[in-house]
C-alpha angles and dihedrals in degrees: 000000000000128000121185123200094337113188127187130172132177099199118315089336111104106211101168117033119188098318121183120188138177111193100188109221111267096016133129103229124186122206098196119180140134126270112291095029101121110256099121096058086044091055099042075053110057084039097059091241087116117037109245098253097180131016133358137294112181121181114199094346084306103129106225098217104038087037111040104147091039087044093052090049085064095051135079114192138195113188126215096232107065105262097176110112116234105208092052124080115262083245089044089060095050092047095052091049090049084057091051093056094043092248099177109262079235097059099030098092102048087039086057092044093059088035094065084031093055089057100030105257105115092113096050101049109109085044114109104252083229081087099042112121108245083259095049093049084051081055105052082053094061090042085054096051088053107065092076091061100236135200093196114056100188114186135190118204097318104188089033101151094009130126122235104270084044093054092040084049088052096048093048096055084043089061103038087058091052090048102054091031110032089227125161129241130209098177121174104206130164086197099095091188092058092042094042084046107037102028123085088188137020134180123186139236130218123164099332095310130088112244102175142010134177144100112313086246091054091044097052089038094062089057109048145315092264105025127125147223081258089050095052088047097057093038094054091044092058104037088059090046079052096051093049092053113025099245117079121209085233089061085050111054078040092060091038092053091051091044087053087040088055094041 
C-alpha cells in the first residue's frame, strides 16, 4: 500500500498534510498518533470511505481514485466504531456482510464457515451478537472483513475498550490470519504495547503529517537507551509542537527542572 502527498481537509481544518506512506506486502504496519492526527482520515481514505482529494494512494498497484470498487475488493476493514449488528447471529452477520462483498451463493457458506472459524467462533455462530463479550463482537468483525479475501487487513483501533484477555483474544487471532494467509496489516492503535509488540513497522502522526517511521527497537533507540514506545510517542509529539511553534515542550520542562535545581 503506498500514498503520496495525501491531503484531506474538512473546512478550513487540514487533517492530512502531505503524507507519504509505504505500507511493505505481508507486514504488520502501526499509524500511532494522538487524537486529532490525522489517521482516521488516513484510514477513511485508503479505504475509499473519503475521495482522494490530493495526491495518490494506490493498494496493490489499484489506484484508489480511478479504481474504487476494484480497490475495496482488496480491502478488508474494521472500523473503529462497532459495526456488528446485535440482533443478528454471529453467522447472520458474516453472511450479510459476504453478500455485501458478492461472495458467489455457491461459495458463501463454506466462505462464512472459515470465516467464524478463522476467528474462533465457530462455536458461537448461531448465538445473537447482543451476547457476545466486547472481544468476541471484535471478532465477529474480523471475521466480517475477511469474506471478501482481502490482501489489505486495515484496522481502527481494534481493542479499543477492551480489557486485556479480550485485546490479547483479538491479536491472536490477528497473527494467526497473517500466518496461514500472508495478508498485510495497516492498524491505528493508542495502545504502544500492542503497537511495539505486534508492529514490524510504525510511523507516527502528529498533526496530519508524519514525523517519524521505523521499526519500534530503532525508534526507542533514538531516544534513549531505555526509552519506550510511550517515550518516542511523547517526544515526537512534542518535537513537532516545538517545531510549530518554535518552542518545543521538551525545552520547557528543560527550562522548568533548572529553574527547581537553582531554586
Amino acid at each position: 500500500m503506498r500514498c503520496r502527498d495525501l491531503r484531506h481537509a474538512f473546512g478550513d481544518q487540514i487533517a492530512v498534510d502531505g503524507v507519504d506512506l509505504d505500507v511493505p506486502p505481508g507486514e504488520v504496519f502501526g499509524l500511532l498518533g494522538p487524537n486529532g492526527a490525522g489517521k482516521t482520515t488516513t484510514i477513511r481514505a485508503i479505504t475509499t470511505l473519503l475521495p482522494t482529494r490530493a495526491g495518490t494512494i494506490e493498494v496493490f498497484g489499484v489506484d484508489v481514485a480511478r479504481h474504487k470498487l476494484a480497490a475495496r475488493r482488496l480491502i478488508g476493514y474494521v472500523p473503529q466504531q462497532l459495526s456488528a449488528d446485535g440482533s443478528l447471529t454471529g453467522r447472520e452477520n458474516v453472511a450479510l456482510f459476504a453478500r455485501l462483498f458478492d461472495v458467489p451463493r455457491a461459495q458463501r457458506g463454506s466462505v462464512v464457515r472459515a470465516a467464524l472459524d478463522a476467528v474462533g467462533l465457530t462455536d458461537a455462530a448461531e448465538r445473537l451478537a447482543n451476547t457476545y463479550s466486547g472481544g468476541m463482537v471484535r471478532r465477529l468483525e474480523l471475521a466480517q472483513a475477511l469474506v471478501s479475501g482481502p490482501k489489505l487487513l486495515v484496522l481502527d483501533e481494534p481493542t479499543i475498550g477492551l480489557d486485556p484477555i479480550g485485546r490479547e483474544s483479538v491479536w491472536d487471532r490477528i497473527r494467526e490470519i497473517r500466518a496461514e494467509t500472508g495478508m498485510t496489516v495497516l492498524v491505528t492503535t493508542h495502545y504502544m504495547d500492542e503497537a511495539d509488540q505486534h508492529c514490524e513497522q510504525i510511523a507516527l502522526m502528529h498533526r496530519g503529517r508524519i514525523r517519524a517511521r521505523g521499526a519500534p527497537a530503532e525508534l526507542k533507540a533514538a531516544v534513549g537507551p531505555d526509552a519506550t514506545l510511550d517515550d518516542v510517542f511523547r517526544t515526537i509529539s512534542d518535537d513537532a509542537f516545538g517545531a510549530e511553534t518554535g518552542e518545543g515542550m521538551r525545552h520547557v520542562r528543560a527550562a522548568r527542572r533548572t529553574s527547581s535545581r537553582l531554586g
